[in-house]
VOPAGU-2260 file (C-alpha; in pm, 1 decimal, decimal comma):
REM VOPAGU-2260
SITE   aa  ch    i         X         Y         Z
SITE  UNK   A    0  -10334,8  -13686,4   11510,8
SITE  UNK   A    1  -10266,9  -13864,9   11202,2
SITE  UNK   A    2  -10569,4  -13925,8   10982,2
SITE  UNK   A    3  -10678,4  -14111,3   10695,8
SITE  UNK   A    4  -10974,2  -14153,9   10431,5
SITE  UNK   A    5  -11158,5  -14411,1   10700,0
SITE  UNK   A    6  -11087,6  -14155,3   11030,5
SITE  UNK   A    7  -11446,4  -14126,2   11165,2
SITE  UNK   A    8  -11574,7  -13744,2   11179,6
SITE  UNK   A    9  -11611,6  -13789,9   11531,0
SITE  UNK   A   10  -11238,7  -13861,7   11601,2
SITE  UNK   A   11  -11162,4  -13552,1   11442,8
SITE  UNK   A   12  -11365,2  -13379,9   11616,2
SITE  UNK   A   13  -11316,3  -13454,4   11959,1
SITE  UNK   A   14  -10899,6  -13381,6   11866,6
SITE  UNK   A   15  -10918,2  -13036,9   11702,7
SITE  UNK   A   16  -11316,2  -12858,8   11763,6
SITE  UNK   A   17  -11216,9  -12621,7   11507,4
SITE  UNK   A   18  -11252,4  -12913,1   11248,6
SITE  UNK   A   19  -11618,3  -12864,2   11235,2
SITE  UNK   A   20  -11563,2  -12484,6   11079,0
SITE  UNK   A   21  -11324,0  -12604,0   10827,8
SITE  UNK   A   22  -11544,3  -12904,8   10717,6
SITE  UNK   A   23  -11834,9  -12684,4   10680,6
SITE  UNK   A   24  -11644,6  -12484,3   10494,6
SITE  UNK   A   25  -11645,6  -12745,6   10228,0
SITE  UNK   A   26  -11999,5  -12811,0   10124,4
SITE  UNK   A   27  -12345,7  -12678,3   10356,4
SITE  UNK   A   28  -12461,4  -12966,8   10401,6
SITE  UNK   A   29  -12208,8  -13018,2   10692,9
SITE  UNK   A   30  -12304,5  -12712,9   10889,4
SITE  UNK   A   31  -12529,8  -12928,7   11060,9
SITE  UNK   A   32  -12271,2  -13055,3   11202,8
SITE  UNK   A   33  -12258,0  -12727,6   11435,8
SITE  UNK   A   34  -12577,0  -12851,9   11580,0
SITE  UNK   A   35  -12488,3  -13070,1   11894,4
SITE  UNK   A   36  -12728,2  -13323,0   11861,8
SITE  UNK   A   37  -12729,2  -13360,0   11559,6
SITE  UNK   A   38  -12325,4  -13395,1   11563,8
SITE  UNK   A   39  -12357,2  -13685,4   11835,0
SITE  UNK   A   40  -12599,6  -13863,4   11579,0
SITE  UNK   A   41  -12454,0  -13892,4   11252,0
SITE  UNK   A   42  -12044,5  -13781,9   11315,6
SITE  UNK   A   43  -11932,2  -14139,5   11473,1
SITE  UNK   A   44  -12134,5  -14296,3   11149,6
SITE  UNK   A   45  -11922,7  -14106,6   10912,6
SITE  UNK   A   46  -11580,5  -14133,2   10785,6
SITE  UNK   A   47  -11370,5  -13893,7   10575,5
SITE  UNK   A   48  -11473,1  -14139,2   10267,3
SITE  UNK   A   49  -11837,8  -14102,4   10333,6
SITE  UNK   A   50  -11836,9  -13765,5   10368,9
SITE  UNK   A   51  -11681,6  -13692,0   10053,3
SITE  UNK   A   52  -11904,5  -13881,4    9850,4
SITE  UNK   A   53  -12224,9  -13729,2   10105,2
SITE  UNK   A   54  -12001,7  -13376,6    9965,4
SITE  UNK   A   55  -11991,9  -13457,8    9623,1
SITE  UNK   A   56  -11627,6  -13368,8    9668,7
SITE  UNK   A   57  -11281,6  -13602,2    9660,6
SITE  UNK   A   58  -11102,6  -13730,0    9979,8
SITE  UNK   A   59  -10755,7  -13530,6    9857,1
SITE  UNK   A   60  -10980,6  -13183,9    9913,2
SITE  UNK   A   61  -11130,5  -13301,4   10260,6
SITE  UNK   A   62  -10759,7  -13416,7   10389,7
SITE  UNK   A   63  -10602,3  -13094,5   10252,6
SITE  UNK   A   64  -10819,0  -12907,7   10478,9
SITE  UNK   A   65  -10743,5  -13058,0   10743,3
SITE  UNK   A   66  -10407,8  -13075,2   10700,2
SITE  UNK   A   67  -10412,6  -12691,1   10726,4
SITE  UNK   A   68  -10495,9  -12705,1   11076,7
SITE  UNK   A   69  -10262,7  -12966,7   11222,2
SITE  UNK   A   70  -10358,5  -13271,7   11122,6
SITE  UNK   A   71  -10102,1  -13542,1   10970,8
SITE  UNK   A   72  -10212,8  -13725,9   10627,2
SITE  UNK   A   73  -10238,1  -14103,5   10592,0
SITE  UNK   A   74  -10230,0  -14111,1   10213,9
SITE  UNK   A   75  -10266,3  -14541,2   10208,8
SITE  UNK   A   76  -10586,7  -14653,6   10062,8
SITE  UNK   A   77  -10874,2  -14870,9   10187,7
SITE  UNK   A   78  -11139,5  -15099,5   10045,5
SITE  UNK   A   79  -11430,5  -14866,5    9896,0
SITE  UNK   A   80  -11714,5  -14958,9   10102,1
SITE  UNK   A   81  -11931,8  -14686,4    9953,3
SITE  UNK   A   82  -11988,1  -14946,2    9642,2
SITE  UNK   A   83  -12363,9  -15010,8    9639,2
SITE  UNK   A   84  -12538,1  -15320,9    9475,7
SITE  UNK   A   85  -12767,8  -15061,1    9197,4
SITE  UNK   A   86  -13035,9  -15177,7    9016,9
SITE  UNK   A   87  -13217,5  -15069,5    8718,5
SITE  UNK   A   88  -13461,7  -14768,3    8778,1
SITE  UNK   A   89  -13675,4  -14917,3    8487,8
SITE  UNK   A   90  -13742,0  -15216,1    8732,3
SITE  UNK   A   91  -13912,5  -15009,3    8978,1
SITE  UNK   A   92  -14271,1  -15083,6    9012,2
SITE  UNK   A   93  -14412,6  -14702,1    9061,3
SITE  UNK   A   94  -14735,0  -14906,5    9205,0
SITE  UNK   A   95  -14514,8  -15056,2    9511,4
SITE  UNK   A   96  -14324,1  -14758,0    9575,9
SITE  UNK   A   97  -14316,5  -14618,6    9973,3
SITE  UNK   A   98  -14214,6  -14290,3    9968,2
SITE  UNK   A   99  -14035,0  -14155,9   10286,6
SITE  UNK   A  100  -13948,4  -13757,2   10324,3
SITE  UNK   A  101  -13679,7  -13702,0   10554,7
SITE  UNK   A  102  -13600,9  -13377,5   10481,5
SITE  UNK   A  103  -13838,1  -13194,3   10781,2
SITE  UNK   A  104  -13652,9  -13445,8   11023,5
SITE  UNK   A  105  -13355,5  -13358,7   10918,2
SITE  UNK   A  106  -13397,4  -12943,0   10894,7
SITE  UNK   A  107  -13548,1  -12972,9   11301,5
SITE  UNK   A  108  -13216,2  -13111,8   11358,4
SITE  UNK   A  109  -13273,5  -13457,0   11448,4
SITE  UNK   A  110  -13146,9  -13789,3   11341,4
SITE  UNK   A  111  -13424,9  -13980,0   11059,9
SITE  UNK   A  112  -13213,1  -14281,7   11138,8
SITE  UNK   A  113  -13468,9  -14417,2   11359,3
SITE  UNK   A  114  -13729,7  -14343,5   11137,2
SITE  UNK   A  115  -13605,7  -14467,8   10853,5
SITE  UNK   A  116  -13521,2  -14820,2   11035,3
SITE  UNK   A  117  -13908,1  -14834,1   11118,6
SITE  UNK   A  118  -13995,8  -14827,4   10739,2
SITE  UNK   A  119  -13734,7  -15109,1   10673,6
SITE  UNK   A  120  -13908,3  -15315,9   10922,1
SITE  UNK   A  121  -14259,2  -15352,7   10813,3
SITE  UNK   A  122  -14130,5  -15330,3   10430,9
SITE  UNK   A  123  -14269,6  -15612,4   10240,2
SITE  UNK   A  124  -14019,1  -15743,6   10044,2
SITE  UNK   A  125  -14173,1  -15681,2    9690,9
SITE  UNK   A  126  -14181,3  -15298,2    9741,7
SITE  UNK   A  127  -13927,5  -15032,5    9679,1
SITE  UNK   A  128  -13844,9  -14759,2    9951,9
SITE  UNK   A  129  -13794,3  -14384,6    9835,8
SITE  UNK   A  130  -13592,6  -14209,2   10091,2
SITE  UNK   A  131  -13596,9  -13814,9    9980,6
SITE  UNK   A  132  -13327,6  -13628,0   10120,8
SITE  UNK   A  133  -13077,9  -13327,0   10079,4
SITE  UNK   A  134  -12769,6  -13541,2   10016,4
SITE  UNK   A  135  -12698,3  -13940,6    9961,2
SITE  UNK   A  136  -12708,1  -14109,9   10299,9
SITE  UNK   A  137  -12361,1  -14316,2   10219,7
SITE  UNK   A  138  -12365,3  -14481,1   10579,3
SITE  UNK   A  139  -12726,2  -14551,2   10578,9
SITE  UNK   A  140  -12644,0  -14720,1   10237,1
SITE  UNK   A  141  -12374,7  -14912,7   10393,8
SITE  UNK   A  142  -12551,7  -15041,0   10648,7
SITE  UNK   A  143  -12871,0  -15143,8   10453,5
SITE  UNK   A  144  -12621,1  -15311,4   10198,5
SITE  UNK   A  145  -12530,7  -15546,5   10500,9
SITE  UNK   A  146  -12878,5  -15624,8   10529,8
SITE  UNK   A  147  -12938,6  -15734,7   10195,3
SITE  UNK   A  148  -13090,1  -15450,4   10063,0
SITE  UNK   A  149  -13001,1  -15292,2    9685,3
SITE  UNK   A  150  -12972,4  -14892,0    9618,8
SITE  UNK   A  151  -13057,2  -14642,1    9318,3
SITE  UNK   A  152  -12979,0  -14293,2    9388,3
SITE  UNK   A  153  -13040,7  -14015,9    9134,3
SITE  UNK   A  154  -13104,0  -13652,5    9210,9
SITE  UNK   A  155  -13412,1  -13486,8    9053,7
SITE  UNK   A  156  -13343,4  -13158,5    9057,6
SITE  UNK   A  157  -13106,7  -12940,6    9290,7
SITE  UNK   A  158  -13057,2  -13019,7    9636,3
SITE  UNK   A  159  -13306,2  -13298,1    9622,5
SITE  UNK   A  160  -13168,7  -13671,6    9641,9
SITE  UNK   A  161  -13421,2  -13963,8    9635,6
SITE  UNK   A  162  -13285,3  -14288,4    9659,7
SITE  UNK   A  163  -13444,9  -14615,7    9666,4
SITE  UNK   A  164  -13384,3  -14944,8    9851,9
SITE  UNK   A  165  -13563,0  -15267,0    9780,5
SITE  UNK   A  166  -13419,5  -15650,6    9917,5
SITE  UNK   A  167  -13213,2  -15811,2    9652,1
SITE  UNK   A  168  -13387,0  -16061,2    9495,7
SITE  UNK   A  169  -13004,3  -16295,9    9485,9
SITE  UNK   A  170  -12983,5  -16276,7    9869,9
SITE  UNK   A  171  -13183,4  -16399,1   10150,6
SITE  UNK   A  172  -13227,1  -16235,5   10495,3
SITE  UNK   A  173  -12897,8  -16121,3   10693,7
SITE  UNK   A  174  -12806,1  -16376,4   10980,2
SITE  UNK   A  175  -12697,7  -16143,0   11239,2
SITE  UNK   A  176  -12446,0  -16232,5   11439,2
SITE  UNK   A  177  -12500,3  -16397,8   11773,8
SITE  UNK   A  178  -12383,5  -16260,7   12149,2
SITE  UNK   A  179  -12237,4  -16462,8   12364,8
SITE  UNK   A  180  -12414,8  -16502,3   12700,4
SITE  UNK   A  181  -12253,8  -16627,4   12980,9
SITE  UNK   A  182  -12367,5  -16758,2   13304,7
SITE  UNK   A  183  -12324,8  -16486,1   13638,3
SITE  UNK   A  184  -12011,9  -16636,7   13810,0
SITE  UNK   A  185  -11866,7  -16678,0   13414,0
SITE  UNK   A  186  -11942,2  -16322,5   13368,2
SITE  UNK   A  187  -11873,7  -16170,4   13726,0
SITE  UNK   A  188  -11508,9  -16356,0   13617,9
SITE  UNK   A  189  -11453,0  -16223,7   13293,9
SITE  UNK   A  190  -11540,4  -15845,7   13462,5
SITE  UNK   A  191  -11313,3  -15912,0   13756,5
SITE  UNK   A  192  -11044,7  -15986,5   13495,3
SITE  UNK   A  193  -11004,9  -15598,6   13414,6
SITE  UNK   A  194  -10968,1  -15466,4   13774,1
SITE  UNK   A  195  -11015,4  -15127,7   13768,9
SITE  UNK   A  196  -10992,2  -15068,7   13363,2
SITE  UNK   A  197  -11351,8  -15096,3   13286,9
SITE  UNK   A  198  -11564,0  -14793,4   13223,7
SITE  UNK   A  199  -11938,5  -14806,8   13317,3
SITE  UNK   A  200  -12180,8  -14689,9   13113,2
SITE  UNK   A  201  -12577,6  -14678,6   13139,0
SITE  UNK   A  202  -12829,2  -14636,0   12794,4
SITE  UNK   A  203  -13150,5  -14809,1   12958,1
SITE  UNK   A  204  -13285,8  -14438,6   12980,3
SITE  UNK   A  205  -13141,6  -14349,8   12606,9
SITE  UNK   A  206  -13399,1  -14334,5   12296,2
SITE  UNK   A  207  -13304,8  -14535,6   11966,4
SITE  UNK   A  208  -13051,6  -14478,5   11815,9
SITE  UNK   A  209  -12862,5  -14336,9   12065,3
SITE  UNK   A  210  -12766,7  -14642,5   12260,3
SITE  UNK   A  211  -12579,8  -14793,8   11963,7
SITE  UNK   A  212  -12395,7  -14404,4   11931,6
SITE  UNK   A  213  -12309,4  -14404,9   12248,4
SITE  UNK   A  214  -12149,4  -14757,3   12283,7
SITE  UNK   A  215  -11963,2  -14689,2   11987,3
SITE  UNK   A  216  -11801,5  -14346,4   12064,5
SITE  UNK   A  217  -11705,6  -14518,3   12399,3
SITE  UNK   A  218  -11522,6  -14807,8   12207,1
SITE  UNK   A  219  -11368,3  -14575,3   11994,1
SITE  UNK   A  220  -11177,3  -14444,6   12310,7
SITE  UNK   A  221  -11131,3  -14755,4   12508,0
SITE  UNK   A  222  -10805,5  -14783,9   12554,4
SITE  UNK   A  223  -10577,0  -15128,8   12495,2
SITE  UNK   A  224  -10655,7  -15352,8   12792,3
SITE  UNK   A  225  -10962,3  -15243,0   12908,9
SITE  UNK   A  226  -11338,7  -15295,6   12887,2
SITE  UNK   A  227  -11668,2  -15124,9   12903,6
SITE  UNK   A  228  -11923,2  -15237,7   13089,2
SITE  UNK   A  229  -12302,8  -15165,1   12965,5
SITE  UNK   A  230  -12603,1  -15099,3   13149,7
SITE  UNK   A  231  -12854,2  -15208,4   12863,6
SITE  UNK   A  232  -13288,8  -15303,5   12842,0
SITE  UNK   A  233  -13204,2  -15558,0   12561,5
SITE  UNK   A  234  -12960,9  -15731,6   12329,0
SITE  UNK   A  235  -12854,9  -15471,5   12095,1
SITE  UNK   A  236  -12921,4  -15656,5   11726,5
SITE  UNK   A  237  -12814,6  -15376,6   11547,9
SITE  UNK   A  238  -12473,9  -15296,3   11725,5
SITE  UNK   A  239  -12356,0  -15647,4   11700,9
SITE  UNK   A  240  -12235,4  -15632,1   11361,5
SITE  UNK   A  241  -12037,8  -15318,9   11421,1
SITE  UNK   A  242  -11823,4  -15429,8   11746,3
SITE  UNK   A  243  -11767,6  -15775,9   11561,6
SITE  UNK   A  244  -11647,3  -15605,1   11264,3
SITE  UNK   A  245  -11407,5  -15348,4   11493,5
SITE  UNK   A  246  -11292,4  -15724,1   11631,2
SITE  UNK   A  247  -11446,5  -15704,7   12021,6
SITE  UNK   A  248  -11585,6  -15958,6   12195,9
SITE  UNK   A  249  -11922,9  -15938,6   12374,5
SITE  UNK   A  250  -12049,4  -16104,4   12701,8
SITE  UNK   A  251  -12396,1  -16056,1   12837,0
SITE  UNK   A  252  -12566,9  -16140,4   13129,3
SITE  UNK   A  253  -12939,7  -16073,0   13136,4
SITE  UNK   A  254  -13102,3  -15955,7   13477,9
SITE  UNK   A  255  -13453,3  -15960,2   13376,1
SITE  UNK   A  256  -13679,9  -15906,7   13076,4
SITE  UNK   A  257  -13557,5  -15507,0   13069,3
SITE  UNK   A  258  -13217,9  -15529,2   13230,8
SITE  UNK   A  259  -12896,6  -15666,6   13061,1
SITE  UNK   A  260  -12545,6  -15674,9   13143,9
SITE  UNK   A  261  -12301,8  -15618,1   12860,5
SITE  UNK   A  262  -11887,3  -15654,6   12901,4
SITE  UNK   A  263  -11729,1  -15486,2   12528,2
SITE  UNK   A  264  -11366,7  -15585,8   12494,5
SITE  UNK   A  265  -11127,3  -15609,8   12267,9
SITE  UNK   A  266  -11032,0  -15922,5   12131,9
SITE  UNK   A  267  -10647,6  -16015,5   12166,8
């Protein structure tokens, strides 16, 4: 498999198990990674680049590694998308600080992406969210970026990382993108289209966030030509951005007010 600095963990993974020795081997933060649950969580987030930087180590050292067992270097370089928009720490109102500790979520072995999504949503847009943690979430920074949100990360002492989000005051909020919903026979055609290369899937009985995970480790593997076909409760606001960014199309067809239809493709 030939791999570059934007491979997602999960890829590499699912080609060559041994991987997750060897990139534990690198810094102890990614022994977690040895935990199954916790692997299915965070590894299809996370791409060589972000792990590095989560590392506090270079891409060079992470594909070296894995070049040792088998793997084939892509040495071409992509956009950095690990750039956060920082602002001043001296701007930080202590008085509108919400403070949010991770860190027991994240030693039980489970995923604080859920959690931390909660405290986005009822934060007013004047305060300032501490997340402490053990490393710096570079996805979750990513993805909040998209939303509009700024980032400060400094590290207090050792093995500590707080870092704070707040809305930037020179953007409003993000306009996600909208699904396209088709009527039944419309949809029923577009399905029929595929023949037999559609894989079905069903989340409905699948706690946030790993709905969105699953979808897209499953379009991460579809092969060229085919579709997946979702078994879904409702629109999925926060997966839209990632499928239209990996350039697929989405149909829906709602059912009723806890049963929708969703047909991922890729676009041609």
């Amino acid at each position: 498999m030939r791999i570059s600095e934007k491979t997602k963990i999960s890829q590499i993974i699912k080609e060559n198990p041994e991987a997750i020795q060897v990139i534990a081997s690198i810094n102890k933060h990614f022994k977690k990674l040895a935990n199954p649950v916790l692997r299915k969580l965070l590894a299809p987030r996370v791409s060589i680049a972000d792990a590095a930087n989560i590392g506090g180590t270079t891409v060079e050292v992470f594909l070296k590694k894995l070049e040792e067992i088998g793997f084939e270097i892509d040495n071409s370089k992509i956009e950095d998308l690990t750039k956060k928009q920082e602002f001043k720490m001296e701007n930080i109102n202590k008085e509108k600080l919400v403070e949010l500790d991770v860190r027991p979520t994240i030693e039980a072995g489970n995923d604080p992406f859920k959690e931390i999504m909660e405290a986005i949503k009822v934060l007013p847009d004047d305060k300032t969210l501490l997340i402490i943690n053990v490393f710096e979430p570079i996805p979750l920074i990513n993805h909040l970026k998209e939303k509009g949100y700024e980032s400060k990360t400094e590290r207090p002492e050792q093995g500590v990382v707080n870092t704070y989000f707040r809305k930037s005051l020179q953007t409003s909020d993000e306009i996600l993108p909208e699904i396209e919903k088709t009527e039944l026979n419309d949809f029923e055609l577009a399905v029929s289209e595929f023949g037999e290369n559609i894989k079905t899937i069903d989340v409905r009985h699948l706690e946030m966030p790993e709905p969105m995970v699953t979808i897209l480790q499953e379009t991460e593997n579809l092969p060229e030509g085919h579709a997946l076909f979702v078994h879904h409760k409702r629109i999925p606001q926060f997966l839209l951005p990632e499928l239209k960014k990996r350039e697929f199309t989405i149909l829906s067809h709602e059912l009723d007010e806890n049963n929708l239809n969703l047909l991922i493709f890729k676009n041609k």
